[in-house]
C-alpha positions as CSV (number, residue, x, y, z in Angstrom):
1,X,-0.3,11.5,9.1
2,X,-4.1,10.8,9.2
3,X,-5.8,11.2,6.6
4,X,-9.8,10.5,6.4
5,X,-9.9,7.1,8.4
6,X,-6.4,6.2,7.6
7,X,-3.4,6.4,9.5
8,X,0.1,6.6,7.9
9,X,3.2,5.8,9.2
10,X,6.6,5.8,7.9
11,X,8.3,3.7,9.8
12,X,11.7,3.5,7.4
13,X,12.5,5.5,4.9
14,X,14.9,4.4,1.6
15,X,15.8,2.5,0.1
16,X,13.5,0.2,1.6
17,X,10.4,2.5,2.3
18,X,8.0,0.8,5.4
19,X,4.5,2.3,5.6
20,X,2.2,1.3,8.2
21,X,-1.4,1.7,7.6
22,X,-4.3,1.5,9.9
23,X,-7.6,2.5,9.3
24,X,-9.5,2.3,5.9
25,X,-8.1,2.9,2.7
26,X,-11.1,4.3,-0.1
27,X,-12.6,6.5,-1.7
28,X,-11.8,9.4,0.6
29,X,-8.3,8.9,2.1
30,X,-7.0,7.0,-1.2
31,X,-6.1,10.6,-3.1
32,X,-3.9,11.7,0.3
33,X,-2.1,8.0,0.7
34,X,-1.4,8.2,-3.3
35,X,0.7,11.6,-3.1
36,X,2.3,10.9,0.2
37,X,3.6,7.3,-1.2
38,X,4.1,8.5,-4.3
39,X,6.9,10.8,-3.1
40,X,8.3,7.9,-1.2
41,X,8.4,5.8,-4.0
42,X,11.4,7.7,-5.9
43,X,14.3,6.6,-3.5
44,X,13.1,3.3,-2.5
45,X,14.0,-0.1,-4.2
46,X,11.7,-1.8,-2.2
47,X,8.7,-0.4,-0.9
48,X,6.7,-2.5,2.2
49,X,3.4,-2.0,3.7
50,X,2.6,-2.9,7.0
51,X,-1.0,-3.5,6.2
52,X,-1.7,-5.9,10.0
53,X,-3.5,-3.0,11.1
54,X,-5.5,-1.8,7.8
55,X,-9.7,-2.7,7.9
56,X,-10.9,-1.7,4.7
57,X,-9.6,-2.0,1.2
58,X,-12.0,-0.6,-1.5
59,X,-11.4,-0.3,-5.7
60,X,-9.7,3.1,-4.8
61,X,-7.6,1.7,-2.5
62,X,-6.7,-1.1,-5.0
63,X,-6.2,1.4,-7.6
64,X,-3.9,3.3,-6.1
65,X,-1.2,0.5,-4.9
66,X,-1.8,-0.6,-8.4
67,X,-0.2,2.9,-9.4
68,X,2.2,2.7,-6.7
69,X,3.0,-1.0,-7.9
70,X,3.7,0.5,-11.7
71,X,5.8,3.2,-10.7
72,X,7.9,0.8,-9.0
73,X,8.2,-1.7,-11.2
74,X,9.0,0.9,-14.1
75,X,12.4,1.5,-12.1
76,X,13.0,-2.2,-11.7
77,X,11.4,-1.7,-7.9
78,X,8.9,-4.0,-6.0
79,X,5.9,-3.5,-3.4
80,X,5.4,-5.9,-1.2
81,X,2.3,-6.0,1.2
82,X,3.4,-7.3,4.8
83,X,0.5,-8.5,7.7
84,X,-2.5,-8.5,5.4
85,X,-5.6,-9.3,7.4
86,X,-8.2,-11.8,6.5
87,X,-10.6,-9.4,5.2
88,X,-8.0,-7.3,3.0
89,X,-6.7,-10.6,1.4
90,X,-9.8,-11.5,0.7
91,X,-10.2,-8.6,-1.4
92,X,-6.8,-9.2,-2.8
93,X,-8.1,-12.4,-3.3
94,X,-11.5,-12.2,-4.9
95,X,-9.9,-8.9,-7.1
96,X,-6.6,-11.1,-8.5
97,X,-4.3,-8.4,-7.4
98,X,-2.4,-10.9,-4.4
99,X,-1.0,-12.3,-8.0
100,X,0.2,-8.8,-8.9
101,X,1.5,-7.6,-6.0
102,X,4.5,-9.4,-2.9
103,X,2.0,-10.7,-0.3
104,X,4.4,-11.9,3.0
105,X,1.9,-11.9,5.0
């Protein structure tokens, strides 16, 4: 599903859920991402993103997997980000979040 300059792919589904994004995730495609993970998130004990192909990471974007991160971790879930590129982890970085969240890569 595309989505305003992001891509989303669900590559597996429960319960380990694997989302690939590509593309930037902000302001405008955040509110779409949200809802589709969102309804991913209640069968999956652990829920990956493929982030290797994802260019842009903004406070909306952070705010959102910070959501998706709480409604995980209030079933006793995990997200992990997988393939982070230089530029998102530097935003992960700089923010605090890569203490918050799983970062494998």
């Amino acid at each position: 599903m595309e989505e305003a300059g992001l891509d989303v792919r669900v590559v597996d589904g429960a319960p380990t859920a694997r989302i690939a994004l590509s593309g930037r995730l902000d302001t405008v495609s955040a509110p779409a991402f949200q809802e589709q993970a969102l309804s991913l998130v209640a069968d999956a004990t652990t829920f990956v993103l493929d982030c290797s192909e994802l260019s842009y990471l903004s406070s909306a974007g952070l705010r959102t997997l910070l959501l998706i991160h709480k409604r995980l971790m209030a079933k006793g879930a995990r997200l992990a980000l997988d393939g982070v590129v230089s530029s998102v982890r530097d935003v992960l970085d700089l923010t605090g979040f890569s203490g918050i969240f799983d970062v494998l890569g």
